[in-house]
C-alpha positions as CSV (number, residue, x, y, z in Angstrom):
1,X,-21.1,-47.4,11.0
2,X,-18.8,-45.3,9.6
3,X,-17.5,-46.0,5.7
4,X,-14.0,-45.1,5.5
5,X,-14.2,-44.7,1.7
6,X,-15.7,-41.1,2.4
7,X,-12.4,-40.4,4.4
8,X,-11.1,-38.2,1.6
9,X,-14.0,-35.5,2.1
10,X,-12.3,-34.8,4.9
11,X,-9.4,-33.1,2.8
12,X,-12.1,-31.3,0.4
13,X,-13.6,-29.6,3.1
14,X,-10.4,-28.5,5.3
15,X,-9.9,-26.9,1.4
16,X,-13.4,-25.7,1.4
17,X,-13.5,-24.2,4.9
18,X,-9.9,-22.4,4.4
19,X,-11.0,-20.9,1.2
20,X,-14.2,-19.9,2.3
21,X,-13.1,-18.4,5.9
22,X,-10.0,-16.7,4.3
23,X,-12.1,-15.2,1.3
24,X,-15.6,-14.3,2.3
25,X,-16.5,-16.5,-0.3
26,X,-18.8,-19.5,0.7
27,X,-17.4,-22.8,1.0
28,X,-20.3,-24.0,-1.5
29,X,-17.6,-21.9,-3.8
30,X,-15.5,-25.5,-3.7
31,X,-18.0,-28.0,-2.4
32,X,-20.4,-27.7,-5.6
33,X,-18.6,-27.8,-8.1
34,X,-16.4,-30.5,-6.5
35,X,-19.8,-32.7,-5.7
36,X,-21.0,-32.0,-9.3
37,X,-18.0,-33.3,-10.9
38,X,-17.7,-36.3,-8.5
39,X,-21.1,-37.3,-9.5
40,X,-23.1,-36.7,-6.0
41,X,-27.2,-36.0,-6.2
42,X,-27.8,-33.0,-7.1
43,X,-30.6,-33.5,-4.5
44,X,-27.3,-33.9,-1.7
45,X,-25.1,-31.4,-2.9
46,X,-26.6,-27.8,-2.0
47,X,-28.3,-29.7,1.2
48,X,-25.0,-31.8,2.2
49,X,-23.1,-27.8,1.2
50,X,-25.3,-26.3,4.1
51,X,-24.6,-28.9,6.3
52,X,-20.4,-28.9,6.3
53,X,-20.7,-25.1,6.0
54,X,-22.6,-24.9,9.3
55,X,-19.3,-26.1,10.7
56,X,-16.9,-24.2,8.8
57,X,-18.4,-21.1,8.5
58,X,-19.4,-21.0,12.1
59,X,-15.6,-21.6,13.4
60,X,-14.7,-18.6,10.9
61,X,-16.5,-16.2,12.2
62,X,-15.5,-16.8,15.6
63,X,-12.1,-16.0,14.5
64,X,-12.9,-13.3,13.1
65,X,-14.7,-11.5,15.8
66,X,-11.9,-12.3,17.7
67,X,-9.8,-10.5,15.4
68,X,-12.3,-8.2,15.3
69,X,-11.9,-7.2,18.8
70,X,-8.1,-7.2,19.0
71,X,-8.4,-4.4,15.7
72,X,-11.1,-2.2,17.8
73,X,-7.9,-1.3,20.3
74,X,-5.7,-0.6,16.9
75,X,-5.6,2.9,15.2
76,X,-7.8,1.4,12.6
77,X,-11.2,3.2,13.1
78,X,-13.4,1.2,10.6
79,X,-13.2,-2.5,12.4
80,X,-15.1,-0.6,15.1
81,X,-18.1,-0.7,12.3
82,X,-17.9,-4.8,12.7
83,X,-20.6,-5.8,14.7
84,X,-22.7,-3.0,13.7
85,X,-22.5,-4.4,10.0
86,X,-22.9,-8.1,10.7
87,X,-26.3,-6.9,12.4
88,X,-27.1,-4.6,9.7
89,X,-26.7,-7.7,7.5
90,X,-28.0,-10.2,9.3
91,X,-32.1,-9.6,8.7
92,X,-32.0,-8.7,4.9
93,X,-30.2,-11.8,4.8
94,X,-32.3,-14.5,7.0
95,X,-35.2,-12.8,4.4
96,X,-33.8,-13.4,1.5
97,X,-32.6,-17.3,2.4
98,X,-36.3,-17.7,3.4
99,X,-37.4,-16.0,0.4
100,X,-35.5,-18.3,-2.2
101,X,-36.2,-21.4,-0.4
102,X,-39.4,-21.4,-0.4
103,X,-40.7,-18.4,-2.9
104,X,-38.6,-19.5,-5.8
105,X,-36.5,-22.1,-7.0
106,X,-34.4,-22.8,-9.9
107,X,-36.6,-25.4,-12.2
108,X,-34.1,-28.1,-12.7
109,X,-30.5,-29.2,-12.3
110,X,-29.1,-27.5,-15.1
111,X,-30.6,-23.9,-14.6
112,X,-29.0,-24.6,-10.9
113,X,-25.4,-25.0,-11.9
114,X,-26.1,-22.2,-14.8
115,X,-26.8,-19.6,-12.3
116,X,-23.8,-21.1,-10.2
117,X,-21.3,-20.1,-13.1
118,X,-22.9,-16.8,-14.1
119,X,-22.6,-15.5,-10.3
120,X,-19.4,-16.7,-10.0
121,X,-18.0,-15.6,-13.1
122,X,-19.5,-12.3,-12.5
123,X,-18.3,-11.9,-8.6
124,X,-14.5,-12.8,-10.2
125,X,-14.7,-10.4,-12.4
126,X,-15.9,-7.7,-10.4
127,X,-13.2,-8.6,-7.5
128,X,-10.8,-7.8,-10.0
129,X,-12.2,-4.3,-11.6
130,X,-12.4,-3.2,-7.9
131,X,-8.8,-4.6,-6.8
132,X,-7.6,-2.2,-10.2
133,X,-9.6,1.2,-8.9
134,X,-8.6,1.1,-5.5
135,X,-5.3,-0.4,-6.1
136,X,-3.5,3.2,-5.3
137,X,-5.8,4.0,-2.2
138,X,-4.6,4.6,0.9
139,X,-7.0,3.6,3.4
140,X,-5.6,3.5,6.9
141,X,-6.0,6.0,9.5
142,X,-9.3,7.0,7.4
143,X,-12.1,8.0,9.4
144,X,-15.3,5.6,8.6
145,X,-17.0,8.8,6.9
146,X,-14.1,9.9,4.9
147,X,-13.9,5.9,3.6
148,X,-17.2,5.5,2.6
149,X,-17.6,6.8,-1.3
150,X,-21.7,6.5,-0.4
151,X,-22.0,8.9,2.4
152,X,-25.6,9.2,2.7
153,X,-26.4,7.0,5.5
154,X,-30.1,5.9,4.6
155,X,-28.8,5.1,0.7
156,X,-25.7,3.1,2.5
157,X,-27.8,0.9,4.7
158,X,-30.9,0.6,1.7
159,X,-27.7,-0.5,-0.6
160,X,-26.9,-3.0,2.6
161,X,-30.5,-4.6,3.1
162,X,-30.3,-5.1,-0.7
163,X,-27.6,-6.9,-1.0
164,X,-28.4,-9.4,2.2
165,X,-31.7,-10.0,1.1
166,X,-30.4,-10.8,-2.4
167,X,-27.4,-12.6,-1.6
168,X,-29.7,-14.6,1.1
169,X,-32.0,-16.1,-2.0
170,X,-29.0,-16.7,-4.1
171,X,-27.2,-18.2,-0.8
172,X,-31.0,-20.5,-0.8
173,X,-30.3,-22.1,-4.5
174,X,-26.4,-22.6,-4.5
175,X,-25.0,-22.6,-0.7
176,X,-23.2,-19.4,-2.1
177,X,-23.6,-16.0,-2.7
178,X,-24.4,-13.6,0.5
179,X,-20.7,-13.9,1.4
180,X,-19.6,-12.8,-1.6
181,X,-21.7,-9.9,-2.9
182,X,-21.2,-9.0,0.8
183,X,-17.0,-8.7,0.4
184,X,-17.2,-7.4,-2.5
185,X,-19.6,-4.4,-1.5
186,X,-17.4,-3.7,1.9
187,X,-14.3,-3.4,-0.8
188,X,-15.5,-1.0,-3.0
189,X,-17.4,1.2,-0.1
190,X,-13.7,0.8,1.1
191,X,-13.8,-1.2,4.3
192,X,-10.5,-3.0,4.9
193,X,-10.3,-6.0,2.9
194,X,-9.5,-8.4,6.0
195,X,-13.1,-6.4,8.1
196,X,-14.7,-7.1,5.2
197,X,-13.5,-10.9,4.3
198,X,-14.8,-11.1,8.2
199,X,-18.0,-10.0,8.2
200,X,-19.0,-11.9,5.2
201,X,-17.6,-15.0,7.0
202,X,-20.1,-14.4,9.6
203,X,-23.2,-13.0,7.7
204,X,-22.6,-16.3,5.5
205,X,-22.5,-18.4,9.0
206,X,-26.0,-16.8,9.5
207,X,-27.2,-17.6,5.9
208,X,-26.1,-21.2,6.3
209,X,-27.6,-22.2,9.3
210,X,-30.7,-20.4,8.6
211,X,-30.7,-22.4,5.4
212,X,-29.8,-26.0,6.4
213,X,-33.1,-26.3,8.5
214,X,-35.1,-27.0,5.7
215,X,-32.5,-30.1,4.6
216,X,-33.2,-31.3,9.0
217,X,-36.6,-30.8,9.3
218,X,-38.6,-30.5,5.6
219,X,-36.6,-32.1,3.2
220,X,-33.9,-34.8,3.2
221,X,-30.7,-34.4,1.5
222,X,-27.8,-34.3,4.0
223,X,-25.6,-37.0,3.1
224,X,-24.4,-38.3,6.7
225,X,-21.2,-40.1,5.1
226,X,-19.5,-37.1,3.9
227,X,-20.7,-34.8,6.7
228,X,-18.8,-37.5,9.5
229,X,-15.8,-36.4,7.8
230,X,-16.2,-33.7,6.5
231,X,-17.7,-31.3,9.2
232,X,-14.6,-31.7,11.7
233,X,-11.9,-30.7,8.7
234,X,-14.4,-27.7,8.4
235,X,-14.2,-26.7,12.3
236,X,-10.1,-27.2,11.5
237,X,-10.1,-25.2,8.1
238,X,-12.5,-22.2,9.6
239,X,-10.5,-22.0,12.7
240,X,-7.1,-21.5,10.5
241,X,-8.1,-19.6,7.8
242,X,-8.1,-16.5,9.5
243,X,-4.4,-16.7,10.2
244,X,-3.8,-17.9,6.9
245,X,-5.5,-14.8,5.3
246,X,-3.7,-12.5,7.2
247,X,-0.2,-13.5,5.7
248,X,-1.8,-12.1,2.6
249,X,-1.8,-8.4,1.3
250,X,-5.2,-6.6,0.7
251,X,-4.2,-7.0,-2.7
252,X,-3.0,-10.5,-2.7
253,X,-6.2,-11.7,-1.0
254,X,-8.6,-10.0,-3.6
255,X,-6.7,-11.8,-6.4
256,X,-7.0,-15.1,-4.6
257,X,-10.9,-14.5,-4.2
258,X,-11.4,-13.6,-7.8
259,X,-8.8,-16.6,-9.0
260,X,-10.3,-19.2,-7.0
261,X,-14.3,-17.9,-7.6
262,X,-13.4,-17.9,-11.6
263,X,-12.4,-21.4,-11.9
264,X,-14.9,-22.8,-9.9
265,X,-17.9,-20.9,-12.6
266,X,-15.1,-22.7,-15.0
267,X,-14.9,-25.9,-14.1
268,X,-18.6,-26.0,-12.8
C-alpha cells in the first residue's frame, strides 16, 4: 500500500535528477545531504541514493546521447569523442565501485558524511579555478588534438582509467563522485562543457547501477516508500535536464555545478 506521506520525495528527486543530469554531478549531490538532515538511516540513504539514481541517471544519459548524436553532424569535432569516452570510462569505473564496496569502507556514519563534505568542497572549488583559466578560451571549431592540453595519448587515457576507478570507489561510499571528477577532468582537458556534463551523466548511470546490486541482492537498505515516488520524478527530472542545461552558458553551467556542489559539503 502506498503511504502518501512520502509524496513530497517526489519533488526532491525531480530536484535531484535535474541537478544531477544538467551538472554531471550525481544526484547523491542533493539526495544525501537532504536524507541526512531529514533524519533517514544512514543504513537507507546511500542504498535508497542508488536506487532513485538508477532512474534518473539512466533517463539522462539517454538524452544525452541523443544530443550526442545530433552534435556529431555539427562542426563541433570533439562530441564525435562521446561514445568513445563513455567506453574508455566505463571499466575503470565498474572497478573501482566494486573495489569500494567491498575492499574498503568508511568505518562509521560520521567518517561517511566527512568524506562527503571534503569531496564536495574540493570538486566546488576546483570547478571554479578551472571556470577562471579557461574563461577566455576559445574552444569551437578546435580539432580534438589541438584541445587536449595532455596530448600524449597513453598519459591521456592512464589519467582516464584513474579517475574512473577512483571516482567508482568514491561513487561506492557516498552515491557520488565518478560524475564529478569525470566533468571536471573533460573541462580542464577542454572538452565542451555540455560533452562533458554528458558523458559524466552516463558514466555515473553505469556507476549507479553497478552499485545498487549489492542494496537488491546482499544487503538491504532500499527504502521502497521513497523510491514509489521518487523514482518516476527522477525519469521526469533526467529526461528534462538536458534541455534545461542547454539554456545555460559554458560558463553559467560551471558556476551552477560549483554553487550547488559547495552548499551541499555546507550544509551536509
Amino acid at each position: 500500500m502506498i503511504d502518501l506521506n512520502y509524496a513530497p520525495f517526489f519533488l526532491l528527486a525531480l530536484l535531484g535528477a535535474i541537478v544531477a543530469n544538467a551538472t554531471g554531478a550525481g544526484g547523491g549531490i542533493v539526495f544525501v545531504p537532504a536524507f541526512n538532515l531529514l533524519g533517514i538511516d544512514h543504513a537507507s540513504i546511500i542504498a535508497t541514493s542508488f536506487a532513485i539514481q538508477c532512474f534518473g541517471m539512466t533517463a539522462g544519459s539517454i538524452a544525452w546521447y541523443r544530443y550526442s548524436r545530433r552534435q556529431n553532424i555539427t562542426l563541433e569535432p570533439a562530441w564525435h569523442e562521446y561514445r568513445n569516452l563513455v567506453k574508455v570510462f566505463a571499466i575503470p569505473t565498474i572497478l573501482g565501485v566494486v573495489f569500494g564496496q567491498t575492499v574498503f569502507q568508511p568505518n562509521d556514519d560520521q567518517q561517511t558524511i566527512l568524506v562527503f563534505k571534503i569531496f564536495s568542497a574540493i570538486f566546488g572549488v576546483a570547478i571554479l579555478v578551472t571556470t577562471y583559466q579557461l574563461r577566455k578560451t576559445l574552444l569551437t571549431g578546435l580539432s580534438v588534438e589541438e584541445r587536449l592540453s595532455i596530448k600524449n595519448p597513453m598519459l591521456r587515457r592512464t589519467l582516464f582509467y584513474l579517475t574512473g576507478f577512483v571516482g567508482g570507489a568514491i561513487t561506492a561510499w557516498l552515491s557520488i563522485g565518478v560524475g564529478e571528477l569525470v566533468a571536471i577532468l573533460l573541462i580542464l582537458l577542454r572538452y565542451p562543457v555540455a560533452m562533458s556534463v554528458g558523458v559524466a551523466v552516463s558514466v555515473s548511470a553505469i556507476a549507479v547501477w553497478v552499485g545498487v546490486q549489492k542494496y537488491i541482492w546482499f544487503s538491504s537498505g532500499i527504502d521502497l516508500n521513497i523510491l514509489v515516488f521518487a523514482a518516476p520524478a527522477a525519469l521526469i527530472g533526467g529526461t528534462l535536464a538536458r534541455r534545461i542545461a542547454s539554456y545555460l552558458t559554458a560558463t553559467q553551467l560551471k558556476i551552477v555545478i560549483a554553487g550547488w556542489v559547495l552548499i551541499s559539503a555546507v550544509v551536509m
